[in-house]
VEXZA-441217 format. One record per residue: residue number from 0; residue in three letters; chain; z, x, y of N, C-alpha, C in turn. Coordinates in steps of 0.2 Angstrom, whole numbers, plus 5000, padded with zeros to 4 digits. Layout:
<pakes>
    k    r  c   n_w   n_u   n_v  ca_w  ca_u  ca_v   c_w   c_u   c_v
  NUM  ALA  A     Z     X     Y     Z     X     Y     Z     X     Y
...
</pakes>
This chain:
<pakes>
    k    r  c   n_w   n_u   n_v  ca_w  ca_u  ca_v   c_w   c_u   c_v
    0  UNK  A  5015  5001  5037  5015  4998  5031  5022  4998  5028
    1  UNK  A  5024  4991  5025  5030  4988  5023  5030  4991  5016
    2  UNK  A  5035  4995  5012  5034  4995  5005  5042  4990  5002
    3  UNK  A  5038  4984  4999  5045  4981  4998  5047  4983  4990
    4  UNK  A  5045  4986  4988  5046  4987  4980  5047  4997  4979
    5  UNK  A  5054  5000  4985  5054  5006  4982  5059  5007  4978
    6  UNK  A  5063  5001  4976  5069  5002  4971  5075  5005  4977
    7  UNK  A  5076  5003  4983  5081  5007  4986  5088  5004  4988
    8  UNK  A  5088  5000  4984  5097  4996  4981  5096  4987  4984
    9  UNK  A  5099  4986  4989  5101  4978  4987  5094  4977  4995
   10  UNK  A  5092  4979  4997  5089  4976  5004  5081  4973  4999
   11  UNK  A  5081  4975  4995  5073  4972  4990  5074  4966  4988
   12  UNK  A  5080  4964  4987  5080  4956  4985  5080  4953  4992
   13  UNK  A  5084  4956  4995  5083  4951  5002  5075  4950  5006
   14  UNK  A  5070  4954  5004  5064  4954  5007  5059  4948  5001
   15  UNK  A  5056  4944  5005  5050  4939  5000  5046  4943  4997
   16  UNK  A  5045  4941  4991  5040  4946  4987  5033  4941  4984
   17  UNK  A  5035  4932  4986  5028  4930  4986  5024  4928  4990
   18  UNK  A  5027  4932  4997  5023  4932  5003  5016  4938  5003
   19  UNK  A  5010  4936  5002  5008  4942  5001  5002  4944  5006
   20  UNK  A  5002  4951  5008  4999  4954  5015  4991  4952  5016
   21  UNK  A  4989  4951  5020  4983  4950  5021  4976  4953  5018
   22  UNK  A  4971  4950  5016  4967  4953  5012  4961  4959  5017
   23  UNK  A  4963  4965  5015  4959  4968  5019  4952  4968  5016
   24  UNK  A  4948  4967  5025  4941  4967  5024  4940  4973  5028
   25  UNK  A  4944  4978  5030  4940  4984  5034  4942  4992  5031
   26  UNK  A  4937  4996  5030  4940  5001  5024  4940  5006  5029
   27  UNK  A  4943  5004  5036  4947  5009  5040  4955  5008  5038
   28  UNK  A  4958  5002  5039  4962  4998  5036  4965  5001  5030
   29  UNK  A  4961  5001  5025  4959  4999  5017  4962  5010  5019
   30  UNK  A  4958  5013  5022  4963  5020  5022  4969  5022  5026
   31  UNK  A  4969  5017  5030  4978  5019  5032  4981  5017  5027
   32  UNK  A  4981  5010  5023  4987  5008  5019  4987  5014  5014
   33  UNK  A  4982  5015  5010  4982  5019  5003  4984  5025  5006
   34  UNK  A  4983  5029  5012  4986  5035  5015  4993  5034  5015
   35  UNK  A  4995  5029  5018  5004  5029  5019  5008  5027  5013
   36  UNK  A  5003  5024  5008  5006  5023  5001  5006  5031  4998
   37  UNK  A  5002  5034  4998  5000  5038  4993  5006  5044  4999
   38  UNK  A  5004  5043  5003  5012  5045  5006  5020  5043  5004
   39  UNK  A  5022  5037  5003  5027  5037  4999  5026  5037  4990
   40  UNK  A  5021  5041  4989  5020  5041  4980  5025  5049  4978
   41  UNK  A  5020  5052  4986  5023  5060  4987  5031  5061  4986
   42  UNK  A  5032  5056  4989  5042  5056  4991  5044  5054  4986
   43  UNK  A  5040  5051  4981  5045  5048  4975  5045  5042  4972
   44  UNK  A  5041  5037  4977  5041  5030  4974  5038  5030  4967
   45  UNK  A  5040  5023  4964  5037  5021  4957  5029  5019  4957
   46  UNK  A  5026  5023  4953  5019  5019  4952  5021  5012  4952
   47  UNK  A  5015  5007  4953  5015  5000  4952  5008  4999  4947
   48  UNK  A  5004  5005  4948  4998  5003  4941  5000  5009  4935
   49  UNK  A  4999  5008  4930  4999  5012  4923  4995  5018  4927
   50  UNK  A  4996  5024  4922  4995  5032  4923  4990  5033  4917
   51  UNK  A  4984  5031  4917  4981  5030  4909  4981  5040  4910
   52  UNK  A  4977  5043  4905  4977  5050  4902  4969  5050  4903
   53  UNK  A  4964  5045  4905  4957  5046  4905  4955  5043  4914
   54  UNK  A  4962  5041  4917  4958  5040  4924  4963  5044  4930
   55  UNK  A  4962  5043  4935  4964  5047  4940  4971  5047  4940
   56  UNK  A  4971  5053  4941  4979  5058  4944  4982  5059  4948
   57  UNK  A  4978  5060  4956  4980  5063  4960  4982  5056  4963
   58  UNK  A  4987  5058  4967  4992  5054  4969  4989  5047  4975
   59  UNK  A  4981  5051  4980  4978  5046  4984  4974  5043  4978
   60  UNK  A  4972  5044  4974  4969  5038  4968  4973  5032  4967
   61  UNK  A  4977  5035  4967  4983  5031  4961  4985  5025  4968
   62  UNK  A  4987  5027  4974  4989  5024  4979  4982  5017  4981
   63  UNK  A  4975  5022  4980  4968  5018  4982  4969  5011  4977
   64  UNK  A  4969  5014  4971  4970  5007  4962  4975  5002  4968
   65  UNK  A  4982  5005  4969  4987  5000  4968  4985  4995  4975
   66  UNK  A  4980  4999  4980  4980  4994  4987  4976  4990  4983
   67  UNK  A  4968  4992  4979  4963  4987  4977  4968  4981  4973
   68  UNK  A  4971  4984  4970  4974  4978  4966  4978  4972  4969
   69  UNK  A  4978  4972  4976  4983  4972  4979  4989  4971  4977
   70  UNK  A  4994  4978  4976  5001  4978  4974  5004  4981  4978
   71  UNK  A  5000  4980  4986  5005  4985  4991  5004  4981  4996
   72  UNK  A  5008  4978  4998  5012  4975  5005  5012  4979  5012
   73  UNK  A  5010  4976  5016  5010  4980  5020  5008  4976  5027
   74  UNK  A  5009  4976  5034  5009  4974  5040  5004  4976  5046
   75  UNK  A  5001  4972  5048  4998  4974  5055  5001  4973  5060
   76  UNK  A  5000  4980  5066  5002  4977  5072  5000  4971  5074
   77  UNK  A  5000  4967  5080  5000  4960  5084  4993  4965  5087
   78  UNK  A  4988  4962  5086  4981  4960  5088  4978  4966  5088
   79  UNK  A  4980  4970  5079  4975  4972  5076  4968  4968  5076
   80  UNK  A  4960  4970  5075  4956  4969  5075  4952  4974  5067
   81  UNK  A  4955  4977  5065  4953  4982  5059  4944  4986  5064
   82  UNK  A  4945  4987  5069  4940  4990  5070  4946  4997  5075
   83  UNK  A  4937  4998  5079  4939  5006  5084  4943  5001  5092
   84  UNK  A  4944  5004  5096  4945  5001  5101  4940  5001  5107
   85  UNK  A  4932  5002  5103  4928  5001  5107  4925  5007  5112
   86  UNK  A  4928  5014  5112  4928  5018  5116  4921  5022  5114
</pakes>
């Protein structure tokens, strides 16, 4: 996963921001992103959705909201299938 919005100085402008990542249809998928997001939420990154005071807190919530919205950019290998690899 690409986070192109961590605030980390000038390399953010140089990356396309209305290029936008593919829509996931598989919620194997759907938990690697929000895993590796909600992995950089830990390190420090900026929320991208509001912190209301009556919904969730915990930092894999907040990471799930921002993928469903989709506000997290992010990459697949070359000849992902969003599935198992059949074994």
């Amino acid at each position: 996963m690409v986070d192109h919005h961590d605030g980390n100085g000038p390399a953010d402008s140089a990356l396309p921001t209305d290029e936008a990542s593919p829509l996931i249809t598989s919620r194997f998928l759907f938990v690697d992103v929000a895993a590796q997001r909600a992995k950089q939420l830990r390190r420090g990154a900026l929320l991208r959705v509001e912190r209301h005071a009556v919904g969730p807190h915990k930092l894999e919530r907040l990471a799930m909201e921002e993928v469903r919205q989709q506000l997290v950019q992010y990459t697949v290998p070359a000849g992902y299938l969003g599935k198992g690899d059949g074994r």
